[in-house]
Each structure stands twice: as C-alpha cells, then as structure tokens.
PyMOL commands that place a pseudoatom at each C-alpha (Angstrom):
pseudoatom trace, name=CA, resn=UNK, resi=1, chain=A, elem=C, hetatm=0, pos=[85.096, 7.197, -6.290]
pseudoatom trace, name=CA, resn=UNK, resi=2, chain=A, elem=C, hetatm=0, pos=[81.430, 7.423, -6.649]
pseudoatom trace, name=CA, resn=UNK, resi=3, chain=A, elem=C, hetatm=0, pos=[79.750, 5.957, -9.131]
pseudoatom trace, name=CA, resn=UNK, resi=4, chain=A, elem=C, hetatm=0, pos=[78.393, 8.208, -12.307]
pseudoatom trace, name=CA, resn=UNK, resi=5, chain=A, elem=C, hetatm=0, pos=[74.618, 9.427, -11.770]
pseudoatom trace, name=CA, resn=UNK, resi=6, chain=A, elem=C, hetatm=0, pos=[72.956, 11.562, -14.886]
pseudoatom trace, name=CA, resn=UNK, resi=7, chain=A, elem=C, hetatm=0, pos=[70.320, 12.880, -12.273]
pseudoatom trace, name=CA, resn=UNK, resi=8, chain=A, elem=C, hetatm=0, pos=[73.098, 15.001, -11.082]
pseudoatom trace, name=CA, resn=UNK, resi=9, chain=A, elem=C, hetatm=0, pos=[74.094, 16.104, -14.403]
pseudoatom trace, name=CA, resn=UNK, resi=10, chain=A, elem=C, hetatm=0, pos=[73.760, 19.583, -15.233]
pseudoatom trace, name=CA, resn=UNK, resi=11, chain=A, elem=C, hetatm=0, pos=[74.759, 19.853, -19.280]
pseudoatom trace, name=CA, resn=UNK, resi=12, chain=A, elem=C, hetatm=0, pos=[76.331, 23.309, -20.162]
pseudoatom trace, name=CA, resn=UNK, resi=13, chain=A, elem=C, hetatm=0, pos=[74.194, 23.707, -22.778]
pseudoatom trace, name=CA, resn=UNK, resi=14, chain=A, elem=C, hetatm=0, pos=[70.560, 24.116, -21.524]
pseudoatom trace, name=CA, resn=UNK, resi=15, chain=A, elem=C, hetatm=0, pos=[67.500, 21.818, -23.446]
pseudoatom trace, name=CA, resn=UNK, resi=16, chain=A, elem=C, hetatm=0, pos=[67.013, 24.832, -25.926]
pseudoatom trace, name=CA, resn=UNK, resi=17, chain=A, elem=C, hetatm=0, pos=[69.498, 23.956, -28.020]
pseudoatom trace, name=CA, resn=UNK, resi=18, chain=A, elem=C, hetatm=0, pos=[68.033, 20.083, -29.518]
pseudoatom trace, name=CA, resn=UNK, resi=19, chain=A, elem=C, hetatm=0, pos=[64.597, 22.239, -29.439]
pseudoatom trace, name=CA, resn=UNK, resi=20, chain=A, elem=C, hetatm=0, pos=[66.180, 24.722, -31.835]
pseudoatom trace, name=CA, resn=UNK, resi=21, chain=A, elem=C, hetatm=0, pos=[68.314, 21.926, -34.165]
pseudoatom trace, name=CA, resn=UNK, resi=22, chain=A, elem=C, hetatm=0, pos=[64.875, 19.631, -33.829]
pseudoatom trace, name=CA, resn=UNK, resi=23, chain=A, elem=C, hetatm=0, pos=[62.674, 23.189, -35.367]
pseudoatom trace, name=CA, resn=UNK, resi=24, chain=A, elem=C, hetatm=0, pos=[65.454, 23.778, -37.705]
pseudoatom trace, name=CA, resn=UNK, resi=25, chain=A, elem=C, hetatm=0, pos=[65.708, 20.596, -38.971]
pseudoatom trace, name=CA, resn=UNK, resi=26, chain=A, elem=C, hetatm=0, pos=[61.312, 20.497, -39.227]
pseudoatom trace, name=CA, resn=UNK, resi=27, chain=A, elem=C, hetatm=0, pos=[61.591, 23.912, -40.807]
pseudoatom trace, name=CA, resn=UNK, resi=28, chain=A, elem=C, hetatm=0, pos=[64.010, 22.903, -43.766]
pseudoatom trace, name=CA, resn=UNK, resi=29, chain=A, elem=C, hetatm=0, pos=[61.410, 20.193, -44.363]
pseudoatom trace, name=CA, resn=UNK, resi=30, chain=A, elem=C, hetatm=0, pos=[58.178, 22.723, -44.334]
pseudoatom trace, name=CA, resn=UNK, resi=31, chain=A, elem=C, hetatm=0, pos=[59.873, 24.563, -47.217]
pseudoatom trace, name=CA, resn=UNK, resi=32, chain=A, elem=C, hetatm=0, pos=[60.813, 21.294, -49.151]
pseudoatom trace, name=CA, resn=UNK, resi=33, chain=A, elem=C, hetatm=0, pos=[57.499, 19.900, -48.987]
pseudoatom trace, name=CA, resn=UNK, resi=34, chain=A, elem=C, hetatm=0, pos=[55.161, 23.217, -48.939]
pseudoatom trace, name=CA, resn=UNK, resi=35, chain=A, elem=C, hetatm=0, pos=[57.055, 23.818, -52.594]
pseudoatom trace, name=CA, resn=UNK, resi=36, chain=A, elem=C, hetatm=0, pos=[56.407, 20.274, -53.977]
pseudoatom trace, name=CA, resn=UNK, resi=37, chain=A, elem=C, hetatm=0, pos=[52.597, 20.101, -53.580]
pseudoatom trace, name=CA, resn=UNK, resi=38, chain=A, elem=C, hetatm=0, pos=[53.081, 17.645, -50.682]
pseudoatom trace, name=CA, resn=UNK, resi=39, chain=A, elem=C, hetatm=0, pos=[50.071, 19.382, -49.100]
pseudoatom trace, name=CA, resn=UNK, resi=40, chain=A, elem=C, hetatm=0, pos=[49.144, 16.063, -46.433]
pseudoatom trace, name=CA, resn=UNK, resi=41, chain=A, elem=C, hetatm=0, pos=[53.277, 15.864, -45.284]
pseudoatom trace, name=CA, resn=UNK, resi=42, chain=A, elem=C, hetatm=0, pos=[53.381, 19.877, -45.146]
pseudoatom trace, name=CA, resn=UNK, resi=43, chain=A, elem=C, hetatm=0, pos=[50.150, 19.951, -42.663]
pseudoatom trace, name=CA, resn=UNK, resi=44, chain=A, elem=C, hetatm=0, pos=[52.179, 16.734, -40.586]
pseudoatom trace, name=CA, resn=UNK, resi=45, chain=A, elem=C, hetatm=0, pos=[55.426, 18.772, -40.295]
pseudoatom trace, name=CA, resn=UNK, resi=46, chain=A, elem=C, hetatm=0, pos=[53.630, 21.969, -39.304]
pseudoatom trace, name=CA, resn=UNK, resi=47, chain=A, elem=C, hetatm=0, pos=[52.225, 19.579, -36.210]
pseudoatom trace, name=CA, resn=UNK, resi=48, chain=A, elem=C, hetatm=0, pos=[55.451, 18.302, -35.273]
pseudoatom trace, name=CA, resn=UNK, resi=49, chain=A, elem=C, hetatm=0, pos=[56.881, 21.865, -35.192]
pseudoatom trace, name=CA, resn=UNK, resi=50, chain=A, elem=C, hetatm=0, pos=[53.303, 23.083, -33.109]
pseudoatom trace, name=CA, resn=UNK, resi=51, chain=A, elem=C, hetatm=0, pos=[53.919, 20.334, -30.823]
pseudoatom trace, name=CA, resn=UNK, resi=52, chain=A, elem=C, hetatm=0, pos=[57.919, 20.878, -29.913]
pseudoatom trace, name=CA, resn=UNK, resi=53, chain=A, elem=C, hetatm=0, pos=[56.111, 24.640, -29.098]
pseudoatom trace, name=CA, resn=UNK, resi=54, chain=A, elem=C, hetatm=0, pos=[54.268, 22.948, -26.643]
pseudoatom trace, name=CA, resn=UNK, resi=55, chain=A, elem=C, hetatm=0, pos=[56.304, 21.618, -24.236]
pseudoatom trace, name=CA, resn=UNK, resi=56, chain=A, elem=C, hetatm=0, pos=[56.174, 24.256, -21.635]
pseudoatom trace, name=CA, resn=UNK, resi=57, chain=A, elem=C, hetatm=0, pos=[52.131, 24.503, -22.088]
pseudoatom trace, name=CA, resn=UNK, resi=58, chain=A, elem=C, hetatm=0, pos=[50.152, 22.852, -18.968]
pseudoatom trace, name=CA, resn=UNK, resi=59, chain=A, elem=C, hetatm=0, pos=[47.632, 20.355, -19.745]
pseudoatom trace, name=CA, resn=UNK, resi=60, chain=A, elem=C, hetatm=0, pos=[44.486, 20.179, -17.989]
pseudoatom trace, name=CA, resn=UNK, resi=61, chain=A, elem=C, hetatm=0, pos=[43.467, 16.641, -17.193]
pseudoatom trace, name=CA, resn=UNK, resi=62, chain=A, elem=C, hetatm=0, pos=[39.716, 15.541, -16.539]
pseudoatom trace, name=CA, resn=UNK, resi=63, chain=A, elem=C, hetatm=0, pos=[38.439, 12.966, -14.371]
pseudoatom trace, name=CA, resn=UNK, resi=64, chain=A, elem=C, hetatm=0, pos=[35.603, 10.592, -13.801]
pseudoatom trace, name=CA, resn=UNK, resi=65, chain=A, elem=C, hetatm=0, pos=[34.307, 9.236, -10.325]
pseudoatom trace, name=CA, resn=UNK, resi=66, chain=A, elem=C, hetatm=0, pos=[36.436, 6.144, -10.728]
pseudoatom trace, name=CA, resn=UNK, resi=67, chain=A, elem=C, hetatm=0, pos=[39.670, 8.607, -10.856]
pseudoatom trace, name=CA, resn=UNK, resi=68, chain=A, elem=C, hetatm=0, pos=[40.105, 7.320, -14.346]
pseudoatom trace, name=CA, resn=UNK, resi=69, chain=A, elem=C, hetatm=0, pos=[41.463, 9.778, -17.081]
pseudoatom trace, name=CA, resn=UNK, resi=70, chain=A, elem=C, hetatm=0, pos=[38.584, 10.650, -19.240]
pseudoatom trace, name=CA, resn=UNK, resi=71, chain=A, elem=C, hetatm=0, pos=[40.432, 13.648, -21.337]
pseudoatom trace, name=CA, resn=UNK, resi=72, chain=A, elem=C, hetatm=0, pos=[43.389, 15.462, -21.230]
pseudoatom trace, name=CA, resn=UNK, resi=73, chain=A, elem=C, hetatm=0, pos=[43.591, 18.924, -23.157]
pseudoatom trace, name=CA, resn=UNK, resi=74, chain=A, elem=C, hetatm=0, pos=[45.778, 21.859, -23.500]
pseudoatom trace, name=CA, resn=UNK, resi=75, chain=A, elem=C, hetatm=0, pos=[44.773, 24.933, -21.599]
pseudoatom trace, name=CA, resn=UNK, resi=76, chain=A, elem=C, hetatm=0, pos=[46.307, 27.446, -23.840]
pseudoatom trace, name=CA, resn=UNK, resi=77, chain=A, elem=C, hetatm=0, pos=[44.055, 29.698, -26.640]
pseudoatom trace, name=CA, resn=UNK, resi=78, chain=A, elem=C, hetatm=0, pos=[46.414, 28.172, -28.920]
pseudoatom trace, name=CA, resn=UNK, resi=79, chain=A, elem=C, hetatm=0, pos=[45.079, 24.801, -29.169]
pseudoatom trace, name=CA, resn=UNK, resi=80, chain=A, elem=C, hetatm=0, pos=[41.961, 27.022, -30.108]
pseudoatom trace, name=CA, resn=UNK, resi=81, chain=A, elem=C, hetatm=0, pos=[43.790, 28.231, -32.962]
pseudoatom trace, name=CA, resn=UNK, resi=82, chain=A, elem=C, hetatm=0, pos=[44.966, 25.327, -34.023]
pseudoatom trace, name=CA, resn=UNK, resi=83, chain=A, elem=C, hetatm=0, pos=[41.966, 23.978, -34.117]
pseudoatom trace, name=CA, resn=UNK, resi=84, chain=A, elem=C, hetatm=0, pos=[40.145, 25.843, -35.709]
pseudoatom trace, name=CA, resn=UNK, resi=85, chain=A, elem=C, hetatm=0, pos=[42.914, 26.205, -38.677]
pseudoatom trace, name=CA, resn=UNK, resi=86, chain=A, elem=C, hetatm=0, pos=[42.894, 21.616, -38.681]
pseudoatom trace, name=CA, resn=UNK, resi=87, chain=A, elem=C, hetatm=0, pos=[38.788, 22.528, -39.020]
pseudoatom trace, name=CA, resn=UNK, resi=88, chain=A, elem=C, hetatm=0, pos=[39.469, 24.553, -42.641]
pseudoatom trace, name=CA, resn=UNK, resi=89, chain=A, elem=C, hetatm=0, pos=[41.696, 21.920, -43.249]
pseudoatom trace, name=CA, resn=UNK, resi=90, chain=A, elem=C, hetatm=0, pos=[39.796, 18.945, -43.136]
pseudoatom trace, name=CA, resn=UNK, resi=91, chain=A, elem=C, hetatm=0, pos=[36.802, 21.077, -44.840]
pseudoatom trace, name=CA, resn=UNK, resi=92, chain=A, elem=C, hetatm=0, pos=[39.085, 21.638, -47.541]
pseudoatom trace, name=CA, resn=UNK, resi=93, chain=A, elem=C, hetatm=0, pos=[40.269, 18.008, -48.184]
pseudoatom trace, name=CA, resn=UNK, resi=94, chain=A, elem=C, hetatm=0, pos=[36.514, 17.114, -47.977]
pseudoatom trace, name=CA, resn=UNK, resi=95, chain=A, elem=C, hetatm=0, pos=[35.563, 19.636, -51.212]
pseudoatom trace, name=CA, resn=UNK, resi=96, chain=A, elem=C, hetatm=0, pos=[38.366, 18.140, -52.838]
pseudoatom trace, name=CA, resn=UNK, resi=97, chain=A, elem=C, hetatm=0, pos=[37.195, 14.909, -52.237]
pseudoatom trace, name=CA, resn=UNK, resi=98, chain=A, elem=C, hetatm=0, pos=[33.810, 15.268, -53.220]
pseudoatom trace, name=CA, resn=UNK, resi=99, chain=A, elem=C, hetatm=0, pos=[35.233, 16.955, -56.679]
pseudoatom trace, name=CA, resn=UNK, resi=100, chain=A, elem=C, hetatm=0, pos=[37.033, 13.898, -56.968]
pseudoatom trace, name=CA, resn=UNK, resi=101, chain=A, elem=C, hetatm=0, pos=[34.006, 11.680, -57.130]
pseudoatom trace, name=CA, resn=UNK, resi=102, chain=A, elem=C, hetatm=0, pos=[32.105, 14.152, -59.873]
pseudoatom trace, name=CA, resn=UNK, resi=103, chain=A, elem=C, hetatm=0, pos=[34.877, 13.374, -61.940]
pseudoatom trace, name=CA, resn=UNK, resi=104, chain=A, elem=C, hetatm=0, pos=[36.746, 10.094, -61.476]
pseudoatom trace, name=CA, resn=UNK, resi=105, chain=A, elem=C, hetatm=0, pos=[38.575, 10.068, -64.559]
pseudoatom trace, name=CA, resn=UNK, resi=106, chain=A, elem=C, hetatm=0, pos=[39.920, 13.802, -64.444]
pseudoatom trace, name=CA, resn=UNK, resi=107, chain=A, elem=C, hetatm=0, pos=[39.295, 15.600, -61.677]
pseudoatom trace, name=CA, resn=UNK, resi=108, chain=A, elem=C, hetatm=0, pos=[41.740, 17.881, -62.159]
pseudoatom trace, name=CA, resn=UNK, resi=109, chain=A, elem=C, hetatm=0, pos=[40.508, 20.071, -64.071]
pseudoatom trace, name=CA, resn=UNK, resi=110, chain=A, elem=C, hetatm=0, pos=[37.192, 20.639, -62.262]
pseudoatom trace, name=CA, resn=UNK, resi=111, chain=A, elem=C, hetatm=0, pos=[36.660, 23.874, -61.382]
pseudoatom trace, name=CA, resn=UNK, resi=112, chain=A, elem=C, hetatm=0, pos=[35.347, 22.752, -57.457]
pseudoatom trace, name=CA, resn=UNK, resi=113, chain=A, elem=C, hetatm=0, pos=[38.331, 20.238, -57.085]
pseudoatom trace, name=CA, resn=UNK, resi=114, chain=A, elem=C, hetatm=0, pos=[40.939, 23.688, -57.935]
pseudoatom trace, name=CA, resn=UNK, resi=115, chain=A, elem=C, hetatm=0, pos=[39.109, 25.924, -55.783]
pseudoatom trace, name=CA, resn=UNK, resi=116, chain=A, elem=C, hetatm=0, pos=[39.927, 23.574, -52.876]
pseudoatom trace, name=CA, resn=UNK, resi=117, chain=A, elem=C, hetatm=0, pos=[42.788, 22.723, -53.569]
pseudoatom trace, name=CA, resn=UNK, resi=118, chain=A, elem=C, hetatm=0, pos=[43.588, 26.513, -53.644]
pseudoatom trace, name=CA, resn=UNK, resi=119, chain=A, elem=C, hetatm=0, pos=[41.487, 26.972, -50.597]
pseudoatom trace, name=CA, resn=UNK, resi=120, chain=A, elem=C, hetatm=0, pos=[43.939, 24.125, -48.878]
pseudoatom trace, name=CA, resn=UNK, resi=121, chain=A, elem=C, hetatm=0, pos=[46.771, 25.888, -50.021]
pseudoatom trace, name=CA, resn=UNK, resi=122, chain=A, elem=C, hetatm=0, pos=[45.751, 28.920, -48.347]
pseudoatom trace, name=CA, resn=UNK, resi=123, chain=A, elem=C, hetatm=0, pos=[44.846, 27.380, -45.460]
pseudoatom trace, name=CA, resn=UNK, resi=124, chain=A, elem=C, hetatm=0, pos=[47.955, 25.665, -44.758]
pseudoatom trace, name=CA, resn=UNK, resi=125, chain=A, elem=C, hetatm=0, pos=[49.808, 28.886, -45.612]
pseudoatom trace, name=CA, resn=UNK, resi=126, chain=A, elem=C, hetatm=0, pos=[47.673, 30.298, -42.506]
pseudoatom trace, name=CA, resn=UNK, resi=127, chain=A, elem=C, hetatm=0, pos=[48.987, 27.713, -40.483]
pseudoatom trace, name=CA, resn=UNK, resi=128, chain=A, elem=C, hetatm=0, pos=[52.168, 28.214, -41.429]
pseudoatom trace, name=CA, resn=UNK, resi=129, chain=A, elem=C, hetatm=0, pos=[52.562, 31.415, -40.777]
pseudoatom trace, name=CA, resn=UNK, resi=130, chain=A, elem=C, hetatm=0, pos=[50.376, 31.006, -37.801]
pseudoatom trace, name=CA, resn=UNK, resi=131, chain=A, elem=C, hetatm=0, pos=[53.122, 29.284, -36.512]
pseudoatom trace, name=CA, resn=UNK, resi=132, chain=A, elem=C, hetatm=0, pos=[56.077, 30.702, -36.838]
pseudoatom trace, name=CA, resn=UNK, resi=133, chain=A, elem=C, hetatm=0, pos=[54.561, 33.913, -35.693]
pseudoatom trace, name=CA, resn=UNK, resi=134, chain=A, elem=C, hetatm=0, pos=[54.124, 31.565, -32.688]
pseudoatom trace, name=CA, resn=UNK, resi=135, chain=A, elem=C, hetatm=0, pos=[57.770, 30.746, -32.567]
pseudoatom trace, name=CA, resn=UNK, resi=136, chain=A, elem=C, hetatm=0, pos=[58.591, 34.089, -32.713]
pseudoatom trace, name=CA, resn=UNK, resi=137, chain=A, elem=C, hetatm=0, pos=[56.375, 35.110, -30.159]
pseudoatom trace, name=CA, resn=UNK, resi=138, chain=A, elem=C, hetatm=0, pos=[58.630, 32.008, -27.875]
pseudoatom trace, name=CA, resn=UNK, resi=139, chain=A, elem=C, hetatm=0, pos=[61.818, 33.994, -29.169]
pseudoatom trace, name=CA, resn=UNK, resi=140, chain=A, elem=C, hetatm=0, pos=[62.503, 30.546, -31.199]
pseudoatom trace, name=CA, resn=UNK, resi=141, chain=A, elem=C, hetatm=0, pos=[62.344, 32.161, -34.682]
pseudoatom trace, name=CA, resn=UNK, resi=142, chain=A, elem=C, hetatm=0, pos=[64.478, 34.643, -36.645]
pseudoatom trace, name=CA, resn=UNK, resi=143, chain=A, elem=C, hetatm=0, pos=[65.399, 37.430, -34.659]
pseudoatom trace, name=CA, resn=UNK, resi=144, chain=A, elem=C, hetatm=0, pos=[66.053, 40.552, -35.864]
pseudoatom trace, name=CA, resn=UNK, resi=145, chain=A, elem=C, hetatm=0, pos=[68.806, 42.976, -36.446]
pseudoatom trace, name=CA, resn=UNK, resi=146, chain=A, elem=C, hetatm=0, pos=[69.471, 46.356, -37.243]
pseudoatom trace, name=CA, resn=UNK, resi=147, chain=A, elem=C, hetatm=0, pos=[72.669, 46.518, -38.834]
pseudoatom trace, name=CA, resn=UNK, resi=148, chain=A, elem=C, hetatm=0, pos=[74.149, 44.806, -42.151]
pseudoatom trace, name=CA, resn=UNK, resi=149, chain=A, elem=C, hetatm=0, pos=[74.481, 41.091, -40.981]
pseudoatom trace, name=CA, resn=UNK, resi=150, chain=A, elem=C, hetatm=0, pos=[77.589, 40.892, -43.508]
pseudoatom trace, name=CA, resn=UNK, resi=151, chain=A, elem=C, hetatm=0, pos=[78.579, 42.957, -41.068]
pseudoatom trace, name=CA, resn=UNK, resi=152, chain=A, elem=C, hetatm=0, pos=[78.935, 40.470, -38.162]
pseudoatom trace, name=CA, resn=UNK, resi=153, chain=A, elem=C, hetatm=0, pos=[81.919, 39.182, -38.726]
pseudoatom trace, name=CA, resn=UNK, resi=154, chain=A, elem=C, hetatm=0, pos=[84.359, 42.208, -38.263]
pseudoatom trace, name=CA, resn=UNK, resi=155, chain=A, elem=C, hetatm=0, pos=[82.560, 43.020, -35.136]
pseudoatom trace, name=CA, resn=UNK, resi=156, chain=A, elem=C, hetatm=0, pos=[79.676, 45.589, -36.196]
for i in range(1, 156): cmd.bond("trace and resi %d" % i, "trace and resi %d" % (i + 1))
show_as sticks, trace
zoom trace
C-alpha cells in the first residue's frame, strides 16, 4: 500500500469554492461595518476582498544588477484603480484631520471636518462598488436571473 501523498490529490471541489465562502464571509462584514460608521475597518475589508480578486493577476517583478528584488507590482489597470481610489482616500482622512486640529474640543460640528467625512463616505462607496463590479466582472458576484427566484424550488 503506498503511502498517502496530497500532491496527488485532486479535491472534487475545485479552489473556487473557499474563494467564494472567504468573499462571502468579507462581504457580510463590508455591510456590517459600512452601516456603523466604521469608515477605517470598511476601507481594510474592501482590501482583503480586492486582494482574494487578485490571485490569478501576474505580478511583474523588477530587478537590480545584483539580481536583488527591488519592486514587485501588479501588471493589471486595476491596481491603477485602486490606487487612485486609496489616493481620495487618504486625501480625505487628511481634511478630516486637519478639521480636527481647528477644533480640538468639537470638531464635529465643523463644517470642513463634515464635508470630509462625507467626501470619505463617498469615496469608499466608490470603492465599494468599484469592487464588486470587479467581482462581477470575475463571475464571483450575484448573478442574475430572469425568472421569479421563489420560483427555484419547484423547478422553474
């Protein structure tokens, strides 16, 4: 009898299936958090979900004479994206930061401090949206029907 090998393991469900559960499970926590005002833990869980998108994405790595790695980077216009919505981001925790310090004692109310916050809001939003129009895109979102999903279960 030979002895048990995982490298010649083939499961019967493919990978897919702990990428959906693990973006499931990161969804349900977007919607907890982006409705509490957890603005900072909202913007992490939207990376964790970007980055289980990634996995197929190939990385280009750079470099130096010395064959050392100097960078590694995603090739994909996404990571533009991305970037450019973390950019609005971190401007918009920066305004609310500086409204802080006008006001120490009740910044809250401050007109600048609200329109950033809104503006971070809004922002995130982007991003969320951003991605699951990305996970739809993968085929890793809702997918959509045509008939009465009530329906399913006699078979129509």
């Amino acid at each position: 009898m030979s002895r048990y090998n995982p490298r010649d393991v083939t499961p019967s469900q493919d990978t897919g299936w702990g990428l959906i559960f693990r973006l499931n499970d990161l969804l349900r926590d977007v919607e907890t958090l982006a409705v509490q005002g957890k603005y900072g833990d909202w913007n992490f869980k939207l990376d964790r979900i970007w980055a289980n998108l990634c996995y197929r994405e190939d990385v280009e790595i750079t470099f130096n004479d010395l064959n050392e790695i100097i960078e590694i980077k995603l090739k994909d216009l996404d990571i533009k994206e991305k970037n450019f919505l973390d950019e609005k981001i971190s401007e918009a925790k920066l305004g609310m930061k500086a409204a802080r310090k006008k006001y120490p004692e009740n910044f809250t109310v401050d007109k600048d401090y609200n329109k950033w916050k809104n503006e971070l809001y809004r922002i995130l939003l982007m991003k969320d949206i951003w991605i699951r129009k990305l996970m739809r895109k993968n085929n890793l979102y809702m997918k959509e029907i045509k008939s009465n999903p009530a329906g399913a279960m006699f078979g129509r």
